[in-house]
C-alpha positions as a LaTeX table, in Angstrom:
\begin{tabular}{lrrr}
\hline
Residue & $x$ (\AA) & $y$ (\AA) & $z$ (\AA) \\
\hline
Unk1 & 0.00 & 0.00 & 0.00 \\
Unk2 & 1.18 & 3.44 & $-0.92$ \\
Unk3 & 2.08 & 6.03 & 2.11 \\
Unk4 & 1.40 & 9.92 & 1.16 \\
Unk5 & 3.24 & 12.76 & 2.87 \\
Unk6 & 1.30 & 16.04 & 2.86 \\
Unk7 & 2.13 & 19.91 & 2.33 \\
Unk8 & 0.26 & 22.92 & 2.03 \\
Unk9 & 1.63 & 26.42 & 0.62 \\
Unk10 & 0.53 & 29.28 & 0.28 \\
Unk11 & 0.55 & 30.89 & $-3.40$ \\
Unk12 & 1.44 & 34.28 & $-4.24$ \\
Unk13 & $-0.65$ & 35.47 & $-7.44$ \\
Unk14 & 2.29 & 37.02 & $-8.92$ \\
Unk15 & 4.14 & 33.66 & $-8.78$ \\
Unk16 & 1.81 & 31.31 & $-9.70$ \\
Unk17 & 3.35 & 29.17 & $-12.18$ \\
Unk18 & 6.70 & 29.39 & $-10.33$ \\
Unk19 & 5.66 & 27.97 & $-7.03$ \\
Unk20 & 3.94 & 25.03 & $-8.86$ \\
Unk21 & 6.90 & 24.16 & $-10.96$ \\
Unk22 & 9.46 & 24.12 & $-8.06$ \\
Unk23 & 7.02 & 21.79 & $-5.86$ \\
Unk24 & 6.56 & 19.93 & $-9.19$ \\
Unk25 & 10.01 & 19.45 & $-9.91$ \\
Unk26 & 10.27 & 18.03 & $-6.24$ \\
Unk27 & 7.80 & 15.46 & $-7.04$ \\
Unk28 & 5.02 & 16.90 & $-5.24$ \\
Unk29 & 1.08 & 16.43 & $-7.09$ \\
Unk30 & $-1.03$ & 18.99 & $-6.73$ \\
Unk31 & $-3.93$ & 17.84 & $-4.78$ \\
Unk32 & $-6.24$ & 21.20 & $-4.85$ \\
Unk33 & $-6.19$ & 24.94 & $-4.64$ \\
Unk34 & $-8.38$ & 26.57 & $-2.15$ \\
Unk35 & $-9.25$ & 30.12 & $-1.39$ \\
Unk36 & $-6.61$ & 31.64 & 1.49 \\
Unk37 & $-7.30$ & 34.12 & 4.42 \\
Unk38 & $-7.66$ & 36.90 & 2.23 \\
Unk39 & $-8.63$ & 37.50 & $-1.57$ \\
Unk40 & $-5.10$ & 37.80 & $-2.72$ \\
Unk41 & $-4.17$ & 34.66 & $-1.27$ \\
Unk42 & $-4.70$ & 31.30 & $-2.22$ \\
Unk43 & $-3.79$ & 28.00 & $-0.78$ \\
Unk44 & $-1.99$ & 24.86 & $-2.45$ \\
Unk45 & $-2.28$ & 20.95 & $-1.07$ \\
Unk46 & 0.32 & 18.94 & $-2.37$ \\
Unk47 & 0.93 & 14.83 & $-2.17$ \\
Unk48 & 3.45 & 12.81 & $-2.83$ \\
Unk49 & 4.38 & 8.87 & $-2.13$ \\
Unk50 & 6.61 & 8.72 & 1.38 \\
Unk51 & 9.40 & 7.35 & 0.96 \\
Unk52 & 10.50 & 4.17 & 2.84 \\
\hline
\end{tabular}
């Protein structure tokens, strides 16, 4: 059976597509996005397989 490890970041609108790709490129999925504390700020969940 697969074990996940979690993370969640915050995501700065201006840096997007940067933020994704550097969690990407560590092998984290995106999971969701979700609204954050305030209107300018949103909220990435990330998953990836633990390692053993």
């Amino acid at each position: 059976m697969t074990k996940w490890e979690y993370a969640t970041v915050p995501l700065l609108v201006h840096a997007t597509k940067q933020i994704l790709d550097n969690w990407g490129t560590d092998g984290w999925e995106l999971v969701a996005v979700v609204p954050g504390p305030n209107p300018e700020q949103l909220v990435a969940y990330f998953k990836r397989p633990k390692e053993a």
